[in-house]
C-alpha distance (Angstrom), angle and dihedral (degrees) to the residues before:
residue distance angle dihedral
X1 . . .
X2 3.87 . .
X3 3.92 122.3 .
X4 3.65 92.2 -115.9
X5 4.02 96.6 50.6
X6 3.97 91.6 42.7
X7 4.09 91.7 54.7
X8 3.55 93.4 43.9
X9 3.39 89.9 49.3
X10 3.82 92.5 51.1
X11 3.77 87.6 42.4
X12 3.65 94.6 56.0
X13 4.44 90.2 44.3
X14 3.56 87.3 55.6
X15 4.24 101.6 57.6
X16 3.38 98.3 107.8
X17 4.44 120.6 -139.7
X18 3.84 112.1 -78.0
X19 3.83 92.2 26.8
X20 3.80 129.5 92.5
X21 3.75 131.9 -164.8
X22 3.74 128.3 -171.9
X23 3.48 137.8 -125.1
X24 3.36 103.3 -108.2
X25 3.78 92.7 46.1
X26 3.91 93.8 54.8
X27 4.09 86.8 42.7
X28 4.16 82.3 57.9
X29 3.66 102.1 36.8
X30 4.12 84.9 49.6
X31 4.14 93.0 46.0
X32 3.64 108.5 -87.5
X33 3.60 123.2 85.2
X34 3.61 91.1 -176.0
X35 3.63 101.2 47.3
X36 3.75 101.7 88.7
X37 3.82 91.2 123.6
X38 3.76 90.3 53.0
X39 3.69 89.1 54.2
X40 3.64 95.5 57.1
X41 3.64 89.0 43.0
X42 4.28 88.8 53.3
X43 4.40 78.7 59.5
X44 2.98 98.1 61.5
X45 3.52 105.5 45.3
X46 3.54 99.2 37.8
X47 3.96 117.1 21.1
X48 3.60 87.8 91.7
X49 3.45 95.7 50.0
X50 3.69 99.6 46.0
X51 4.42 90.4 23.4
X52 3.49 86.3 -127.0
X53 3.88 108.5 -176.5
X54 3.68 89.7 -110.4
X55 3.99 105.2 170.9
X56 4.02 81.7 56.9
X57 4.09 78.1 81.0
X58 3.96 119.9 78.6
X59 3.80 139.8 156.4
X60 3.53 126.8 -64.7
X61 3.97 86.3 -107.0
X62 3.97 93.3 63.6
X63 4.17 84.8 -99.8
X64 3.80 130.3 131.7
X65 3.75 99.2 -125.2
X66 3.72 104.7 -153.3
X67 3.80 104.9 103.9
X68 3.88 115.0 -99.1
X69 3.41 91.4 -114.7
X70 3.94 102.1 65.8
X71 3.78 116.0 79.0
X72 3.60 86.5 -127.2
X73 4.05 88.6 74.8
X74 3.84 90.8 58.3
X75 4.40 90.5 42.0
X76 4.00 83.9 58.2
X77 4.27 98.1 41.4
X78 3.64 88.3 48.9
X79 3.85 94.7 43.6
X80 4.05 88.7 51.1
X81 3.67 95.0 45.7
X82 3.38 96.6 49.6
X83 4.18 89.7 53.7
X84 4.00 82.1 50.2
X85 3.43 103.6 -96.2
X86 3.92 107.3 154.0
X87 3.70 115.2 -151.9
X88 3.70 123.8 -140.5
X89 3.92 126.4 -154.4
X90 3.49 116.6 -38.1
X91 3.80 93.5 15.3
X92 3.51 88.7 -65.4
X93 3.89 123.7 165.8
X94 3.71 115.6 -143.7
X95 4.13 101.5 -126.4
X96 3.85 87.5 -162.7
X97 3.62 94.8 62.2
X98 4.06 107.1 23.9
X99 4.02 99.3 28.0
X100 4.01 107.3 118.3
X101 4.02 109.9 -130.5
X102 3.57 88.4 -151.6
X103 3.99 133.1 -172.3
X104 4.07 126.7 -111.2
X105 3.50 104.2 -110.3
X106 3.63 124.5 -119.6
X107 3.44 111.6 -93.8
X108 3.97 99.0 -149.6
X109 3.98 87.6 52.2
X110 4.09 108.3 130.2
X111 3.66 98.4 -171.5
X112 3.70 104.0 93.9
């Protein structure tokens, strides 16, 4: 597994329930600041795998990004409101209140 995909995943394992983190903050805090679109891509190939809490990771503007229109949009409100996530207008998450300050993994860690 690459560097990049093992922190993320780590990253992503560590978000703890009633806090979000984006994808562009996990693609910094793992070593790319312009990876976001690798992190989403790292979900969905390995959040089953690993059951990474992956609706704990949203846009940069406090949105889920799944389109409405998928079930998958509702499976990830409904998962963050039930941690207590409170959503603002437009199913907005407030970043000041929910956002995850998170920690830089270790990169020696063996237990992902």
């Amino acid at each position: 597994m690459q560097d990049f995909t093992h922190r993320v995943i780590t990253l992503i394992g560590q978000i703890p329930a009633g806090q979000v983190a984006t994808y562009g903050q996990i693609a910094t805090m793992a070593g790319n600041h312009r990876a976001a679109r690798q992190v989403s891509r790292v979900l969905h190939s390995c959040s089953q795998k690993y059951q990474l809490p992956w609706h704990r990771v949203i846009g940069a503007g406090g949105r889920i990004t799944i389109p409405k229109d998928l079930p998958s949009h509702q499976r990830q409100l409904k998962k963050l409101q039930s941690e207590g996530i409170q959503m603002g207008l437009g199913d907005t998450i407030d970043l000041s209140i929910y956002q995850w300050p998170g920690t830089t993994p270790d990169p020696h860690d063996q237990n992902v």
